[in-house]
C-alpha positions in Angstrom: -21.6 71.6 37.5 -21.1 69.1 40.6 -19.4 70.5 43.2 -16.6 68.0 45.4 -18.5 68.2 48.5 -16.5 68.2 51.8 -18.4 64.6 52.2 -16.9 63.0 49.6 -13.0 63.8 50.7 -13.8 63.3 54.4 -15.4 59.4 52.6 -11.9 59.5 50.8 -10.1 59.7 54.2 -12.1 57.1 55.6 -11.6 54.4 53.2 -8.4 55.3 52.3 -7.1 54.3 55.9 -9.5 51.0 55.6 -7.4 50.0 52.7 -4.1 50.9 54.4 -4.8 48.9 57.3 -6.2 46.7 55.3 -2.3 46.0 54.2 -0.6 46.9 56.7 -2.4 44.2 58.5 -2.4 41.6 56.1 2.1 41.8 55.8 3.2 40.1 59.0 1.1 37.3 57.2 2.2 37.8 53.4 5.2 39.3 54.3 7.9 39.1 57.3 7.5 42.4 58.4 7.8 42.3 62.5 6.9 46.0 62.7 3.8 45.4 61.4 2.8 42.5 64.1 0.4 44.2 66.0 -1.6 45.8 63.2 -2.3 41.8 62.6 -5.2 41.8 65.0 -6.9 43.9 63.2 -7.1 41.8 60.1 -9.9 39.9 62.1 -12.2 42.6 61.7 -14.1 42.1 58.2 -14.0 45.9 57.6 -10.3 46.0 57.5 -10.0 42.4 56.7 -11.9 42.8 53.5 -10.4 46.2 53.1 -9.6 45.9 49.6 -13.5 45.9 48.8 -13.4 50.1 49.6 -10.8 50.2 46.3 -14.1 50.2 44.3 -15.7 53.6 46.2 -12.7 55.6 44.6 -13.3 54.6 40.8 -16.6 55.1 41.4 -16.2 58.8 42.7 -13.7 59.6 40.1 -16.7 58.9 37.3 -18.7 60.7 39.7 -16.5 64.0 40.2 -14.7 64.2 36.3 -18.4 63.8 35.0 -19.8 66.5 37.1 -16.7 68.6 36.7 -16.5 68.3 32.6 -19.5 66.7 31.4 -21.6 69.2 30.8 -18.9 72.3 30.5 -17.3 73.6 27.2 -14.0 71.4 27.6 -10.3 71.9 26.6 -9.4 68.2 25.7 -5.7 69.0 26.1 -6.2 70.4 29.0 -8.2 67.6 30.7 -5.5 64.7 29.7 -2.2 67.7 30.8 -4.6 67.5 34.6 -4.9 64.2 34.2 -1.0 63.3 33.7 -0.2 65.5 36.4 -2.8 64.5 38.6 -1.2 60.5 38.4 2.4 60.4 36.5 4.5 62.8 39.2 4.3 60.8 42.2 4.3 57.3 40.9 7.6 57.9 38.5 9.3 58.9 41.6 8.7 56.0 43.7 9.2 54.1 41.0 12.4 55.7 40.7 13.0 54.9 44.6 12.6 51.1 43.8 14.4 51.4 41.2 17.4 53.1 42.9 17.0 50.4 45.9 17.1 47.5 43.6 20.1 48.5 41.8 21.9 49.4 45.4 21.3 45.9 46.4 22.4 44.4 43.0 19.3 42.3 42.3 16.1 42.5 40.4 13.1 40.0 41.8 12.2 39.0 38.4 8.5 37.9 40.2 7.8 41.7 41.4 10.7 44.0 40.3 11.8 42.1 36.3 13.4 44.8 34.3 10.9 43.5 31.6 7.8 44.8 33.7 9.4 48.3 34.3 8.5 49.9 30.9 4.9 48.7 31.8 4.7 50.6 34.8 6.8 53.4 33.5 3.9 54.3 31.0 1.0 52.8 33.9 -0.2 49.4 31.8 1.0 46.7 33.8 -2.5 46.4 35.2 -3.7 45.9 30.9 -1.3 42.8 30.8 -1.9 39.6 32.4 0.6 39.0 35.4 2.0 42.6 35.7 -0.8 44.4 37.8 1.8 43.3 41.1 5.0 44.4 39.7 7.2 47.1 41.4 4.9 49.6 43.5 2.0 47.3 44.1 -0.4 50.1 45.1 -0.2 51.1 41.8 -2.3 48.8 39.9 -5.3 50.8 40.7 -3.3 53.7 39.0 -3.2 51.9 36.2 -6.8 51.2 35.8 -7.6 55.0 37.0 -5.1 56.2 33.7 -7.0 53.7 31.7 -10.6 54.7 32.5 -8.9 58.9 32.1 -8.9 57.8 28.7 -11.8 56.3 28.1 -13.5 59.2 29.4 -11.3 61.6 27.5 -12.7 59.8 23.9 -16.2 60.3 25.6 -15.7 63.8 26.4 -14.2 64.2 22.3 -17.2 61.8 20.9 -19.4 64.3 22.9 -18.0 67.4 21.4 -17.4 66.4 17.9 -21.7 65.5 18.0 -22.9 68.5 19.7 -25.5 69.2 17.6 -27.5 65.8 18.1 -29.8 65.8 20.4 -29.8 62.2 21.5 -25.9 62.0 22.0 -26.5 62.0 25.6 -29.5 59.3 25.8 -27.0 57.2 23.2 -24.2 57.2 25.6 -26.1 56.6 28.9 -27.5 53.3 26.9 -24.0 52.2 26.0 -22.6 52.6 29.3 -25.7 50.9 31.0 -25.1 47.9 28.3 -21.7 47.5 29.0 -21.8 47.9 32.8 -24.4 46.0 33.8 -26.0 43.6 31.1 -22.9 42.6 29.1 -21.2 40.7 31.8 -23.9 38.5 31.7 -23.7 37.3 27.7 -20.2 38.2 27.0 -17.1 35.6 27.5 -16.0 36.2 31.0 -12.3 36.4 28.5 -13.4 38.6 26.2 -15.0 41.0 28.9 -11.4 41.4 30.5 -10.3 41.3 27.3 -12.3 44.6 26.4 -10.9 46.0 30.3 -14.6 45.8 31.2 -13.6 45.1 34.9 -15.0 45.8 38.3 -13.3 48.8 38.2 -14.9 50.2 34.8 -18.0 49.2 36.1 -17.9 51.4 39.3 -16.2 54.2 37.1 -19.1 54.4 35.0 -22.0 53.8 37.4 -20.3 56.8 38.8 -21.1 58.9 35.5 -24.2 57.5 35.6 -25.2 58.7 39.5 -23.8 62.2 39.0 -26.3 62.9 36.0 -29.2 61.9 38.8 -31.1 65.1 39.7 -31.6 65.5 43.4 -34.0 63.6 45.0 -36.8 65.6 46.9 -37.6 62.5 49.2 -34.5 63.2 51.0 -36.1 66.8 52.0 -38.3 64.9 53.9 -37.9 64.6 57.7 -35.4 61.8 58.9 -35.7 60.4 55.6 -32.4 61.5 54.8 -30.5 60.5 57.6 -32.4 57.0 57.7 -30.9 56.6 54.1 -27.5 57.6 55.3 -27.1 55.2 58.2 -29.1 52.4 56.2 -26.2 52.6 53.6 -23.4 53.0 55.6 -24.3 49.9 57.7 -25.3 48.2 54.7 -21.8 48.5 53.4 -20.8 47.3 56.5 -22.5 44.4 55.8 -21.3 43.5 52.4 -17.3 43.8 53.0 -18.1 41.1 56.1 -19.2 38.7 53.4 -17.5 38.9 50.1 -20.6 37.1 47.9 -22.9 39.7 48.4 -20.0 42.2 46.7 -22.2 42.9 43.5 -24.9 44.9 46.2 -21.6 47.0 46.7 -22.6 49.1 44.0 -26.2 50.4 44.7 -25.1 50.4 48.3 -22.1 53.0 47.1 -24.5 55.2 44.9 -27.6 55.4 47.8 -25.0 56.4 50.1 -23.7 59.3 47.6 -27.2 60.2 47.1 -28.6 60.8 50.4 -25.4 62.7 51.7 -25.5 64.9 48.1 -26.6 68.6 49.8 -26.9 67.0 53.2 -26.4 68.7 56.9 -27.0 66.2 58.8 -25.1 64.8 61.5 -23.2 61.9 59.6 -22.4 64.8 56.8 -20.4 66.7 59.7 -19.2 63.6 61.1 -17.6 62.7 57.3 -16.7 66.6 57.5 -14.2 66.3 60.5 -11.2 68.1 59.9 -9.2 65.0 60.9 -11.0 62.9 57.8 -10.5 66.1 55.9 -7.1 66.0 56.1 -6.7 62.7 55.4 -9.1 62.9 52.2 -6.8 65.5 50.9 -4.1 63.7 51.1 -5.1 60.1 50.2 -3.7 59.8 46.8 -0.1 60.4 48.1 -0.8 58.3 51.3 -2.3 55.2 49.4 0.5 55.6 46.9 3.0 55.6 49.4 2.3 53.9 52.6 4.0 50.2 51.1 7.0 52.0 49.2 7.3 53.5 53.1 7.3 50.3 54.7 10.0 48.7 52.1 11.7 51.0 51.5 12.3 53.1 55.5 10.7 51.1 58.1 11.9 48.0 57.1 15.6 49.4 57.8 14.9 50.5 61.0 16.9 48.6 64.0 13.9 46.2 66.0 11.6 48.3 67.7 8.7 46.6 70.5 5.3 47.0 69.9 4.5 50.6 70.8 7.5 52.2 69.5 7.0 49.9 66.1 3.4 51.5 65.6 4.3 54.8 66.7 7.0 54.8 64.3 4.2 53.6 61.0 2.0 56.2 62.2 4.7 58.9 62.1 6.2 57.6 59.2 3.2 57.4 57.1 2.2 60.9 58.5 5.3 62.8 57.8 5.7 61.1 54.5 2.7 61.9 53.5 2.4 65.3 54.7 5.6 66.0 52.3 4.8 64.1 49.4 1.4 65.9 49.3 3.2 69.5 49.5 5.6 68.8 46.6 3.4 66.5 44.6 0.2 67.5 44.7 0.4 71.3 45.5 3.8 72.5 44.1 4.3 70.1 40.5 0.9 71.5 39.6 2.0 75.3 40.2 5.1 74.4 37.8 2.8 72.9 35.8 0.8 76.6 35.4 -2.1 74.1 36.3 -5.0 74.7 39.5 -3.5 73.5 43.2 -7.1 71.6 43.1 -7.0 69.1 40.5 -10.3 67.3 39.8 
């Protein structure tokens, strides 16, 4: 079994904070939020500018991590889709719930973004399988959606697996299926029928993630500087790509080097990704992504007019402190009522 290395959350952190700037940057524009004005120079820098481009890392990571955790292992099926519920459904039911309580408050329901009709969607985490819904209510959660749907598919894998254990070539069938449908079907199926099927950028990524964790280790990267030429190549590489949106479909090759070379790597970059600041935020980056718009509607849009500093002294707190909590009771604590792990794959 894979192991989560301390890479991969400190990675998490990273692009976690891309994609939250990446908003928070982007709402004095979409939005009139003046507490947000001076995170608005940032949106000039294609790395936050483009920031929704790092979504992608995080399916691809979670096909990467549950295959490595479960793949291979004798599996409890109820067991995986209870971690999986608790892992996603906790957190976003209660900001939900938040929204919810704020809309009534205020007597109104946004029938663009907050309709009563798109709240059973969200309730159950499908507004992102219906055309026009993935926006409604928490917006973040969209990519929740997709991540519940793609927990699923992997579940019937995981079944399809066990139920055939005594054929030999279950394995080489299902790599070939998943190769078919990630990378050669897009090009002869209707572009309609493709999202029909929920064959999206984000299943692709998902299961090229599957496909990367099966990958023995490479023994080129024992070589000297090898490795950390790799490393930098793909990190600046990916650098590269988000500044210029048409070269997106490298993103994926660029994603799996750069998981490759760091796999059982020392090297400076590897510590650098290992930082306990990064660390920390990796750890925490399903509640902050979750969170960090429902904390700008919802708290820092009530607060009286604050200048510059204080305004982004008062996100970074916010967002912080927020965080920090929602974490402790969400992530740690619902799981110990649960009788589940505190470490949820």
């Amino acid at each position: 079994m894979l192991k989560q290395e301390r890479y991969l959350t400190g990675l998490r952190g990273l692009f976690c904070i891309l994609i939250v700037l990446f908003h928070y940057s982007d709402a004095p524009t979409v939005f009139d939020y003046p507490i947000l004005a001076p995170f608005k120079i940032l949106h000039n820098w294609s790395v936050i500018g483009n920031g929704h481009l790092w979504i992608n890392f995080f399916y691809l990571i979670s096909g990467y991590v549950l295959a490595g955790k479960y793949y291979y292992q004798p599996i409890n099926i109820s067991l995986y889709f209870t971690k999986r519920i608790f892992r996603i459904f906790p957190l976003h039911l209660f900001l939900l719930a938040l929204y919810f309580i704020r809309n009534s408050l205020n007597g109104r329901f946004d029938v663009n973004r907050f309709g009563l009709d798109s709240l059973g969607f969200n309730l159950l985490l499908i507004q992102n399988w219906v055309p026009f819904l993935w926006q409604s209510w928490n917006y973040p959660s969209w990519t929740l959606s997709s991540e519940w749907f793609l927990y699923l598919v992997f579940g019937i894998v995981l079944i399809f697996r066990k139920k055939i254990r005594t054929f030999k070539h279950r394995d080489f069938i299902l790599a070939v299926f998943l190769m078919v449908f990630t990378f050669i079907a897009p090009t002869y199926l209707n572009e309609n029928i493709y999202n029909l099927l929920l064959l999206t950028e984000d299943s692709r990524f998902f299961i090229l993630g599957i496909i990367i964790s099966q990958i023995p280790r490479f023994k080129i990267f024992d070589l000297p500087y090898i490795r950390p030429v790799f490393q930098l190549a793909s990190l600046v590489a990916l650098v590269w790509v988000v500044g210029d949106e048409s070269l997106m479909p490298h993103m994926a090759w660029i994603f799996s080097i750069l998981i490759l070379s760091f796999r059982g790597s020392q090297s400076w970059a590897s510590r650098f990704l290992s930082n306990p600041f990064l660390i920390w935020i990796g750890e925490r980056s399903f509640s902050l992504y979750l969170c960090h718009i429902p904390i700008l509607e919802l708290f820092l849009t009530y607060l009286p007019p604050l200048g510059p500093t204080l305004g982004v002294l008062a996100t970074v707190l916010s967002l912080v402190g927020f965080t920090f909590v929602l974490h402790f009771i969400f992530e740690k604590k619902i799981y110990g009522l649960a009788g589940l792990t505190k470490k949820v794959a």
